[in-house]
C-alpha positions as CSV (number, residue, x, y, z in Angstrom):
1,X,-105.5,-34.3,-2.5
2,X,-103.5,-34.0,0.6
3,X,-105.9,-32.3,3.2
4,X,-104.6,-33.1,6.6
5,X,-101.8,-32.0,8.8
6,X,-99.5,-34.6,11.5
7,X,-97.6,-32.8,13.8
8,X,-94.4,-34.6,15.6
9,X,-92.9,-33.5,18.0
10,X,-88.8,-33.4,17.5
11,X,-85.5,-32.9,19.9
12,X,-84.9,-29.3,19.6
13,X,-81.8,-29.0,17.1
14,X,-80.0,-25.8,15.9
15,X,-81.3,-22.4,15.2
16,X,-80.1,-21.1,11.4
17,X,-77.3,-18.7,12.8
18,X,-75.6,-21.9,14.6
19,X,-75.8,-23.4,11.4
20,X,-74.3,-20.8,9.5
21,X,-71.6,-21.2,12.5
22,X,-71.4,-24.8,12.0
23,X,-70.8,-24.5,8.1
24,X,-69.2,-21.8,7.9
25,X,-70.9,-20.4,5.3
26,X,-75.1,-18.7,5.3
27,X,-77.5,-21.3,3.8
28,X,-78.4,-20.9,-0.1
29,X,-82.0,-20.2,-1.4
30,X,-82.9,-22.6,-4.0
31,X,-86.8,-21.3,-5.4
32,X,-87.8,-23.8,-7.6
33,X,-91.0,-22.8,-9.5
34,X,-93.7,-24.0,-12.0
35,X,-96.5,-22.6,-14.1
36,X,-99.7,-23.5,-14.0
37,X,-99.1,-26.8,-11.8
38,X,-102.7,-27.9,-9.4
39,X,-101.9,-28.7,-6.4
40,X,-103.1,-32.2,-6.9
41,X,-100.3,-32.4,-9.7
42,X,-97.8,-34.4,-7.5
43,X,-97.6,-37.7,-6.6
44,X,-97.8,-36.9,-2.6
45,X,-100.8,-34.9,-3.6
46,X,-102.7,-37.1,-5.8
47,X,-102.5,-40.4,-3.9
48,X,-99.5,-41.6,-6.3
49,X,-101.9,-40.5,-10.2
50,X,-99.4,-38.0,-11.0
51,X,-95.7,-39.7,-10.9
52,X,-93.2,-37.1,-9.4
53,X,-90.6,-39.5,-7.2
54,X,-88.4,-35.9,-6.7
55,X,-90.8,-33.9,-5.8
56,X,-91.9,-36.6,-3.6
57,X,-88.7,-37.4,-2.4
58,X,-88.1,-33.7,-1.5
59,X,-91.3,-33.6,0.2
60,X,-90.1,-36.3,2.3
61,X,-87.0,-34.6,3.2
62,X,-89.4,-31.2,4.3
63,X,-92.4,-30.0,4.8
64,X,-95.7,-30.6,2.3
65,X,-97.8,-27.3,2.9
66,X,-101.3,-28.8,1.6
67,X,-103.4,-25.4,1.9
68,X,-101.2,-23.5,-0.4
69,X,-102.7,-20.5,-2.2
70,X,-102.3,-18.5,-5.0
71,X,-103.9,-15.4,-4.0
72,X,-104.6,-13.6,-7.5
73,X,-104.5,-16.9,-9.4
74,X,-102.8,-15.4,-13.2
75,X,-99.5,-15.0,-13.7
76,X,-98.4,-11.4,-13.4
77,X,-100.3,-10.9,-10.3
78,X,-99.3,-14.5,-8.2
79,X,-95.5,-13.8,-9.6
80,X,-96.2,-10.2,-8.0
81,X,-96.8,-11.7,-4.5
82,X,-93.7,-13.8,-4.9
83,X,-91.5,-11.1,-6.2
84,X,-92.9,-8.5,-3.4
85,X,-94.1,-10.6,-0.3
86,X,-96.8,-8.4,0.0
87,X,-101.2,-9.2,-0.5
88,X,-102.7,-8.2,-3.8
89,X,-104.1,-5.3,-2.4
90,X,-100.5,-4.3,-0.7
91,X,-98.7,-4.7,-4.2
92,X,-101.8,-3.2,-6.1
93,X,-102.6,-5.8,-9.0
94,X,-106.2,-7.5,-7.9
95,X,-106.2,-9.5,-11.6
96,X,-104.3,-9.7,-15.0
97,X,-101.9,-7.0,-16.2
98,X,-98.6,-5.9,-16.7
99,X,-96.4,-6.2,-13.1
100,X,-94.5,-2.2,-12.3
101,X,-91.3,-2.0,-13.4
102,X,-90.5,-1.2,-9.9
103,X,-91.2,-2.0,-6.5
104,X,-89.6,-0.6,-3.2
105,X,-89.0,-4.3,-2.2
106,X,-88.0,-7.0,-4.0
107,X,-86.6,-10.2,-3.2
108,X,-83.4,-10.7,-5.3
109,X,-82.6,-7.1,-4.2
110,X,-83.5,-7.7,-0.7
111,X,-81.2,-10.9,-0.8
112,X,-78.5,-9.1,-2.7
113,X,-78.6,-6.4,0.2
114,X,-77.9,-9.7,2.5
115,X,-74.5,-10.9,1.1
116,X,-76.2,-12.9,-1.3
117,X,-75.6,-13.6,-5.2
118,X,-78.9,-13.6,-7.0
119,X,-79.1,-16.0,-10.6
120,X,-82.0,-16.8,-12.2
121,X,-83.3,-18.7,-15.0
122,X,-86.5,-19.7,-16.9
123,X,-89.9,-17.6,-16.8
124,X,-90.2,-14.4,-15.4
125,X,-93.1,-12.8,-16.6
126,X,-91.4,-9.2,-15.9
127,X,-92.2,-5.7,-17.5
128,X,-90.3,-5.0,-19.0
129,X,-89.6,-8.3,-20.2
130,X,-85.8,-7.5,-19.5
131,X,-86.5,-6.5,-16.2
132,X,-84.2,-7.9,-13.6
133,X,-85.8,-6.5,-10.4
134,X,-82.1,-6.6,-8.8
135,X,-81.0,-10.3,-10.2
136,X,-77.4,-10.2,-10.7
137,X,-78.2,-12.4,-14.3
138,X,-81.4,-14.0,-15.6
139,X,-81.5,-16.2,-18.6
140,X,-85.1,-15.7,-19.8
141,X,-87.4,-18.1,-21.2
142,X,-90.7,-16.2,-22.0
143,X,-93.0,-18.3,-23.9
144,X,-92.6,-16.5,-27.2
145,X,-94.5,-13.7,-26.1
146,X,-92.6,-10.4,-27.1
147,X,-94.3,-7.5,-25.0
148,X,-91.3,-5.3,-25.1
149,X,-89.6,-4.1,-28.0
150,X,-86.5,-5.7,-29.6
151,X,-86.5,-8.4,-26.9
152,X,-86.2,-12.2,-27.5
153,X,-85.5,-14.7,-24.6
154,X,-82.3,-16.5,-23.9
155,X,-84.2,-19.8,-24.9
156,X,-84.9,-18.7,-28.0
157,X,-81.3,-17.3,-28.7
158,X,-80.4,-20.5,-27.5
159,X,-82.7,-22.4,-29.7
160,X,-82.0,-20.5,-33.1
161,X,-78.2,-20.8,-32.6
162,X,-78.6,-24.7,-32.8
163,X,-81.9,-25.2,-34.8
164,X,-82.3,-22.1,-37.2
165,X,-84.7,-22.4,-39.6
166,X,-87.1,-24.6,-37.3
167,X,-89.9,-23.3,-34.9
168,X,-89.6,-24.1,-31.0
169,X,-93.7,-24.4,-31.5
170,X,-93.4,-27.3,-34.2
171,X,-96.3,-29.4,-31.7
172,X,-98.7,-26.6,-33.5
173,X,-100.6,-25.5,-29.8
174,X,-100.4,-22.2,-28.5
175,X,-100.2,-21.4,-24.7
176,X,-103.4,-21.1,-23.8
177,X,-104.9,-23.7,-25.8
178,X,-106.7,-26.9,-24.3
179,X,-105.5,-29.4,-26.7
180,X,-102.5,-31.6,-26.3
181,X,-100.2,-33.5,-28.5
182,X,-96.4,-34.6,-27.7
183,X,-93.4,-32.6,-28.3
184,X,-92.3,-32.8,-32.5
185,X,-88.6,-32.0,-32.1
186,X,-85.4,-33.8,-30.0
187,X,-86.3,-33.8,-26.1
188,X,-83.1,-32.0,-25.3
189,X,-85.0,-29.1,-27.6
190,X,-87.6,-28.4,-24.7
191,X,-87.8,-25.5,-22.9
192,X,-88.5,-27.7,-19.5
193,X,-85.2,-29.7,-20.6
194,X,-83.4,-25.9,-21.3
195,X,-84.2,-24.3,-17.7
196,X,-82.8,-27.5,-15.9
197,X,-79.6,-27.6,-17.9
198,X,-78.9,-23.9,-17.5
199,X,-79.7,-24.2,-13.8
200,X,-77.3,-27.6,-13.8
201,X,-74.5,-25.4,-15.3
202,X,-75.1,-22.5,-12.9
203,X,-75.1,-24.6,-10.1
204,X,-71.5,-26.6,-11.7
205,X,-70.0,-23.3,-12.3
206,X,-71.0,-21.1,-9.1
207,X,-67.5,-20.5,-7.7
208,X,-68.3,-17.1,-5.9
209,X,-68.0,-16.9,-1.7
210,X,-71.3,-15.3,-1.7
211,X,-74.4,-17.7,-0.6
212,X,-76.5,-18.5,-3.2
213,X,-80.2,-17.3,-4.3
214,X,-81.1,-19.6,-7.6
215,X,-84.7,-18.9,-9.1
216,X,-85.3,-21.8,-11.6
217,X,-88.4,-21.0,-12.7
218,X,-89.9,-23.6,-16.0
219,X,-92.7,-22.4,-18.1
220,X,-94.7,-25.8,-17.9
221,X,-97.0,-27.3,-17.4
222,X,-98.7,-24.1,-18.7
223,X,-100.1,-24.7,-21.9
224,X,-98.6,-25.9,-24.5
225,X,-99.7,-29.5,-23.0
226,X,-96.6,-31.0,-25.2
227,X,-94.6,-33.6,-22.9
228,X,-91.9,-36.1,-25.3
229,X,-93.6,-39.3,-25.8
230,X,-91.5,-41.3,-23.2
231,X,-93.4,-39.2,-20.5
232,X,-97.1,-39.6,-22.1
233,X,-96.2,-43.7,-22.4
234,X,-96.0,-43.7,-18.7
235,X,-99.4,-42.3,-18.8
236,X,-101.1,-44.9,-20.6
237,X,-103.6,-47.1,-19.1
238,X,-102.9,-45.4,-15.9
239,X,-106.1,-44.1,-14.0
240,X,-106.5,-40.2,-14.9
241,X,-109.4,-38.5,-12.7
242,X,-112.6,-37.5,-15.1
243,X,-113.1,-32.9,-14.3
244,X,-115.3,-32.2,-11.4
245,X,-118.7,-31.4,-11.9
246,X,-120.3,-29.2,-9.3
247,X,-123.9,-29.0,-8.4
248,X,-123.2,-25.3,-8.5
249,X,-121.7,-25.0,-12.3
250,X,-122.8,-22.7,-14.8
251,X,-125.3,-23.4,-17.4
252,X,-124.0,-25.0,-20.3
253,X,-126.2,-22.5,-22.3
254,X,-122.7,-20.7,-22.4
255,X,-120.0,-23.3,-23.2
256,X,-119.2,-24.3,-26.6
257,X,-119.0,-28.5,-27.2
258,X,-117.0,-28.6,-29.7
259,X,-113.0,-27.9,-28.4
260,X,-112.6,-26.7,-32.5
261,X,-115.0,-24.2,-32.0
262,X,-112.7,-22.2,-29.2
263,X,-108.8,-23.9,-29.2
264,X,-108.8,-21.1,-26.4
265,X,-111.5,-21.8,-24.7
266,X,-111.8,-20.7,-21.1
267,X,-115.2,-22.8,-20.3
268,X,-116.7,-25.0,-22.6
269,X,-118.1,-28.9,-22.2
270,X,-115.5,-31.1,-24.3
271,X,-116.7,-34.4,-22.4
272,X,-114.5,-36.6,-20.4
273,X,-112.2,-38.5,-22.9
274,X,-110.8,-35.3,-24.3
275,X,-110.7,-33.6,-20.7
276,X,-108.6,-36.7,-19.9
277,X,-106.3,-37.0,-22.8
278,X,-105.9,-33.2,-21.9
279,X,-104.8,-34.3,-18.8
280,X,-102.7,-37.4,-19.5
281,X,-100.8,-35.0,-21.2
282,X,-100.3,-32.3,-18.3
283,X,-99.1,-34.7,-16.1
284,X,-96.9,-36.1,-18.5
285,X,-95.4,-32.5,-18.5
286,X,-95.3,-32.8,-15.1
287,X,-93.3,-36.0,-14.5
288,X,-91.2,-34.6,-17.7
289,X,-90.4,-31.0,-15.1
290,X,-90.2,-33.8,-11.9
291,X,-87.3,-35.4,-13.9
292,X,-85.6,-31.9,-14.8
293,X,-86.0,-31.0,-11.0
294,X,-84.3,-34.1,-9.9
295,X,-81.0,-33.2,-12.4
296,X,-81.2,-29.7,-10.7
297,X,-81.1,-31.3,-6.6
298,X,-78.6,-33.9,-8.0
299,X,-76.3,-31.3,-9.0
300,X,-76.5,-29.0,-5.6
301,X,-75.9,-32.5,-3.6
302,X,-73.0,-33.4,-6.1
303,X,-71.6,-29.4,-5.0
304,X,-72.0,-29.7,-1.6
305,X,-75.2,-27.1,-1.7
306,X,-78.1,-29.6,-1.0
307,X,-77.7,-30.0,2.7
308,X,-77.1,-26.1,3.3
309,X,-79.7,-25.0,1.5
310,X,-83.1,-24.0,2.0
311,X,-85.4,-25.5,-0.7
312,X,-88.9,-23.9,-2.0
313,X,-90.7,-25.5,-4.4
314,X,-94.4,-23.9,-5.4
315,X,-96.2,-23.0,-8.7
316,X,-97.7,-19.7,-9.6
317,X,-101.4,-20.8,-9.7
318,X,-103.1,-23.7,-11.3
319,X,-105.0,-24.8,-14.0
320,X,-108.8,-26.2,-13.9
321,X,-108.1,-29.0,-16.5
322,X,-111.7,-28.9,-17.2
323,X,-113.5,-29.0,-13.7
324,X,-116.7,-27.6,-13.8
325,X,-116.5,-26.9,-17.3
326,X,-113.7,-24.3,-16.7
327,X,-110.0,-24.4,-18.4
328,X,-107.0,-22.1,-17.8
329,X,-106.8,-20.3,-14.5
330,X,-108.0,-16.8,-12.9
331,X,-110.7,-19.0,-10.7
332,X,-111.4,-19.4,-7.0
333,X,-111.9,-22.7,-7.1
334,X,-109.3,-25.3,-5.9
335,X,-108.0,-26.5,-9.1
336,X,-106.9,-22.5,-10.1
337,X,-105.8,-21.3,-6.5
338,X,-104.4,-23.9,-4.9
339,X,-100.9,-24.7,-5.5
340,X,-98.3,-27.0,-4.7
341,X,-95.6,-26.2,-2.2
342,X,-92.7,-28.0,-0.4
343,X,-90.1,-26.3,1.8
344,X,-86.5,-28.4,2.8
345,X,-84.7,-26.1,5.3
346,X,-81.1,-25.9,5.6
347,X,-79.5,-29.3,7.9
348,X,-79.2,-28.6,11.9
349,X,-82.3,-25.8,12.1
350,X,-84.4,-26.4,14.8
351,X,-87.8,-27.5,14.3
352,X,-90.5,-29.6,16.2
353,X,-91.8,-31.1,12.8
354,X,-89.9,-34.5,11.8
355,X,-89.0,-34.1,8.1
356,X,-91.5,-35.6,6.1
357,X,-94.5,-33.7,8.0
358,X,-97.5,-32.1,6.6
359,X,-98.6,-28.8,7.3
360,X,-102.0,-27.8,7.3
361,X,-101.7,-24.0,7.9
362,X,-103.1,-21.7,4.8
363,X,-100.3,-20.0,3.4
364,X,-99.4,-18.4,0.0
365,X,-96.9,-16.6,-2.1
366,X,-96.6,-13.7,-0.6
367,X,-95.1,-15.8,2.2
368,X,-91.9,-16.7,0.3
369,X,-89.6,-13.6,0.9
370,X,-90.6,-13.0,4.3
371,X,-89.0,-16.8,4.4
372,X,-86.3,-16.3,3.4
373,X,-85.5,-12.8,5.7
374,X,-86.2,-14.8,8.7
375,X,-83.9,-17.2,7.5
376,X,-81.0,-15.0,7.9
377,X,-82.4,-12.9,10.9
378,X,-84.2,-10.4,9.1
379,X,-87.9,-8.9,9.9
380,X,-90.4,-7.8,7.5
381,X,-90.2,-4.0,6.1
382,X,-93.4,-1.8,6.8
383,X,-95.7,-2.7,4.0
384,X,-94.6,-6.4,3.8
385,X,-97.8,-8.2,4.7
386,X,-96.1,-12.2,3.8
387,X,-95.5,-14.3,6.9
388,X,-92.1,-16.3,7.5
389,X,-92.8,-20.0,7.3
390,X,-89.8,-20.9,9.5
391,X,-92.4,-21.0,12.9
392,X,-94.7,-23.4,11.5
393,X,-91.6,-25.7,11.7
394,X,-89.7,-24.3,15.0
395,X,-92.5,-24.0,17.3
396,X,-95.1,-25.9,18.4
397,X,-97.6,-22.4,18.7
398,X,-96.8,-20.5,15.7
399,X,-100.0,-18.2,16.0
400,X,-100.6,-18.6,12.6
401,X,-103.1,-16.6,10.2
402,X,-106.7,-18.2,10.1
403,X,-107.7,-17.3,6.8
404,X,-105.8,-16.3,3.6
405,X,-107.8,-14.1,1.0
406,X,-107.6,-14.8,-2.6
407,X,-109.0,-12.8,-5.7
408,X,-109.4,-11.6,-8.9
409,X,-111.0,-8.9,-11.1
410,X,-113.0,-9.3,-13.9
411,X,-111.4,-11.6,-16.7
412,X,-113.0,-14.1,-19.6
413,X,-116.9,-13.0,-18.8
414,X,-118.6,-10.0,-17.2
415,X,-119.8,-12.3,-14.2
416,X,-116.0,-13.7,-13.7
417,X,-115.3,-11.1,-10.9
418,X,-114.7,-12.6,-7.4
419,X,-113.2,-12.7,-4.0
420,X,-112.8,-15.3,-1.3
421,X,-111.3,-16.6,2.1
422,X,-110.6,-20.1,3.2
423,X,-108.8,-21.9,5.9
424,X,-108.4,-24.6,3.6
425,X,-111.0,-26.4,5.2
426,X,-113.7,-24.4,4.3
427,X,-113.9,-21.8,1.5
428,X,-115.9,-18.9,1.1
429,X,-116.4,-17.3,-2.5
430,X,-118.0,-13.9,-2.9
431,X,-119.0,-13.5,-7.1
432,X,-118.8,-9.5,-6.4
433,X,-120.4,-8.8,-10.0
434,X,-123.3,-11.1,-9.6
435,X,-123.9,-10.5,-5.8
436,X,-123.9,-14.3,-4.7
437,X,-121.9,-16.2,-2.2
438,X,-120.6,-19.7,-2.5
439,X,-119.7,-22.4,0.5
440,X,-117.8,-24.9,-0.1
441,X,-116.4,-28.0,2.7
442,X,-113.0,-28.9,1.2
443,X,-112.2,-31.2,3.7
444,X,-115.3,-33.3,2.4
445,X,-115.6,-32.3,-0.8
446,X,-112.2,-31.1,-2.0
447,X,-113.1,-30.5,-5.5
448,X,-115.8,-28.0,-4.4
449,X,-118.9,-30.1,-6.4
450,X,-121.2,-29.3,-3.7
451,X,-122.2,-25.4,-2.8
452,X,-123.5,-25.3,0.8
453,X,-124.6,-21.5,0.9
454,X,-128.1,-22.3,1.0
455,X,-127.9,-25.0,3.3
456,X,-128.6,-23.9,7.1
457,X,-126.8,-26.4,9.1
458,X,-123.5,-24.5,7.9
459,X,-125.1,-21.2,8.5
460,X,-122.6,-20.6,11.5
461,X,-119.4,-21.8,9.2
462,X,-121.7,-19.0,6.4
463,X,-121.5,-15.8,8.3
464,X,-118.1,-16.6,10.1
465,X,-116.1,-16.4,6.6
466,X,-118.4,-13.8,5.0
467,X,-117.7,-11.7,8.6
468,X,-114.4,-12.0,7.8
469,X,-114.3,-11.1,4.0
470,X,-116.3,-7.8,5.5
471,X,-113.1,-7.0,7.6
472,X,-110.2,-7.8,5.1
473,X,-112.6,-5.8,2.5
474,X,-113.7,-3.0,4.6
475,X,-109.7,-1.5,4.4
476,X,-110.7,-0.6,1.1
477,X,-113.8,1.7,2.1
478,X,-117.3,1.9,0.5
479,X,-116.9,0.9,-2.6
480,X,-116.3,-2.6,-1.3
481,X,-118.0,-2.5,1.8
482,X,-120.6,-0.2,3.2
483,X,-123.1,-0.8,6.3
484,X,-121.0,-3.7,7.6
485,X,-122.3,-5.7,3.6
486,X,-120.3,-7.1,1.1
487,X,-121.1,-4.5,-2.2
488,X,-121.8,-5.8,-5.5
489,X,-119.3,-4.2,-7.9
490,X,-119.6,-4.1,-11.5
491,X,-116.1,-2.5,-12.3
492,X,-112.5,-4.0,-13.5
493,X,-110.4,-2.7,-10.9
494,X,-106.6,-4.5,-11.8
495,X,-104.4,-1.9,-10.2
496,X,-105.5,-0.9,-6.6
497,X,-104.3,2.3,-5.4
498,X,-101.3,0.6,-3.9
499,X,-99.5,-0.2,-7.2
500,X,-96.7,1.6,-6.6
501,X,-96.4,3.5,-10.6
502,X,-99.0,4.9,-13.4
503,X,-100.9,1.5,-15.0
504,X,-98.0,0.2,-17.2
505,X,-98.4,1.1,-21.1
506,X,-97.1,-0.8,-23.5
507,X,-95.1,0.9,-25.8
């Protein structure tokens, strides 16, 4: 895992208006997006276990942010953060739930209100599932779920129209399961292969004057861990890291041992050859999305879009693959919160970072739109807590953030109620419902296997984070902190008083 930062120093080069000048044309936003994808999931990440050469290359061709954070690490709430640019507590969901159906700020509206044509395809995780949130077109690909009446994804539509009569889940594994197996049907069949040709043609048939804002969004590696066989083969023999085990992890009183006993197990003790087939085949899904990505930069370089554009590349949150005992997401630990992320910036912006640097500032979703304003000269609205990247790479000072918070309400167990701070270096965890406090030194021990909150020589590194998760919490008043202390809560709080609507219902 990618822990430190170089910093060069480059000759200054052109702000984004001269390059808008210079082109003639504003720079396209290309958000590329995953779900589900660990940070360590890349090959620049993972010291070359996980084979992405794209992501790599784009890497190489950026920035590689290696304290990335989802804040609120599920689905609806991360994809909140994104859509908004705002904390969880600013956009109001602090764990799993339905997302409003509006917000005042979103960021295909907000780019639409800059010139901007705004496409989309893949996952959305939207409610209603139909939602658009001010996309000028999305072609959905939702998993299967149906949450909303009468709805049925694009993919599906798509699927049925060739293939009526067979089931796009043929491999027999549901989404959140922990078992693996490869994909049963024709590769070209896959939803991971049907985002990237959608977002091939959209990028083939853009013909409009506006600049461009293309969310391609694919629904792996979630679960389903079902790559085509070609993509597990690479896989085989190849070194595949055995889970974590912290000194810290709960007591396997609690976890089933049998991985037939709970297909949707959220904790259990499977053992390390089936964590690791698990695996083999989640990186396999990985390399398979790699590939797809690769079609989907070919095809902006073959249109003259690559060099103009600025390119984001993150996932939602990750996925604990078994470390510690723990499966799926929701977690603050690294392999659930901390995500990958690569940023390429339009040719001929100024920077003092050669291409190819890593950045070792925290940052995190909500950081995304406020990107992308900057980009074309734009500040944040009041109420938009994100931070533009863009000053990590043009100046040498940025006066970046020293912490980003993470958390999430209650979710799997009673106990599973948390909230944390890091720097990346060192991370913090507060288990709110249990009133204990975690330390962990991630640049040491990046997969968190030893808990130093008992240990007195990092006493000084102890009350320095939990001081500063009293000030982000104390906002919030006394029922999260009272006499300058952290307060054990026993409540599932998912919408915070700033969610903009009533709790969604489902209907």
């Amino acid at each position: 895992m990618v822990k430190k930062a170089f910093l060069f120093i480059a000759p200054v080069s052109l702000s984004v208006s001269a390059v808008a000048q210079t082109t003639g044309r504003q720079p396209d936003i290309i958000l590329i997006m995953t779900d589900q994808q660990r940070a360590d999931a890349m090959g620049c990440t993972s010291d070359g276990i996980v084979i992405t050469p794209n992501l790599d290359s784009l890497a190489k061709d950026g920035y590689l942010f290696s304290n990335a954070y989802s804040s609120t690490p599920s689905s609806t709430p991360a994809r909140a953060g994104l859509l908004t640019g705002c904390s969880p507590w600013n956009h109001g969901m602090l764990g799993y739930g339905d997302q409003a159906e509006r917000y005042p700020h979103t960021m295909p509206s907000m780019l639409k209100g800059l010139g901007y044509s705004a496409l989309a395809v893949g996952k959305m995780h939207y409610y209603p599932q139909n939602n658009t949130h001010g996309f000028d077109m999305v072609l959905y690909d939702e998993s299967g779920r149906h949450t909303t009446p009468y709805f049925e994804s694009d993919y599906r539509k798509w699927f049925y129209t060739g293939c009526f009569g067979e089931k796009p889940e043929k491999t027999g594994i549901w989404w959140n399961e922990h078992r693996a197996d490869t994909y049963k049907l024709p590769e070209d069949l896959h939803p991971t292969r049907w985002t990237a040709d959608r977002a091939v043609e959209i990028i083939e048939g853009y013909v409009s004057d506006k600049p461009l804002y293309l969310k391609v969004s694919f629904a792996r590696p979630h679960s389903p861990y079902d790559p085509p066989r070609r993509f597990l083969d690479m896989y085989e023999g190849r070194d595949i890291p055995k889970p974590a085990k912290g000194d810290w992890t709960p007591g396997e009183w609690r976890m089933p041992k049998d991985p037939e006993d709970d297909k949707n197990a959220f904790i259990g003790n499977f053992g390390d050859e089936y964590a690791c087939r698990t695996r083999a085949h989640y990186y396999a899904s990985v390399t398979f999305i790699d590939e797809q990505v690769g079609r989907v930069l070919d095809a902006l370089k073959r249109n003259g879009r690559y060099d103009n554009s600025l390119i984001i590349f993150l996932s939602d949150h990750g996925d604990m693959l078994g470390d510690h005992y723990l499966w799926r997401k929701t977690y603050a630990y690294e392999g659930s919160a901390a995500v990958p992320f690569i940023v390429k910036l339009p040719d001929g912006m100024r920077t003092v970072r050669y291409k190819g640097a890593v950045v070792d500032a925290p940052v995190e979703l909500r950081d995304v739109l406020p990107t992308c304003l900057d980009l074309n000269g734009k500040a944040n609205p009041e109420g938009m807590d994100g931070a533009s990247l863009l000053p990590l790479m043009r100046d040498a000072d940025a006066g970046w953030r020293r912490f980003i918070d993470l958390e999430h309400a209650r979710i799997y167990w009673n106990e599973n109620s948390w909230t944390a701070m890091t720097d990346g270096h060192f991370k913090y965890v507060w288990l709110c419902a249990l009133g204990r406090e975690q330390l962990f030194n991630l640049d040491d021990d990046p997969y968190e296997e030893h808990d130093l909150s008992e240990d007195l020589s990092f006493s000084a590194e102890l009350a320095e984070l939990r001081e500063a998760m009293v000030r982000h919490l104390e906002v919030r008043g006394e029922d999260w902190v009272k006499d300058g202390r952290l307060v054990v809560r026993k409540d599932k709080l998912v919408y915070g008083k700033n969610f903009p609507e009533e709790r969604p219902v489902r209907k």
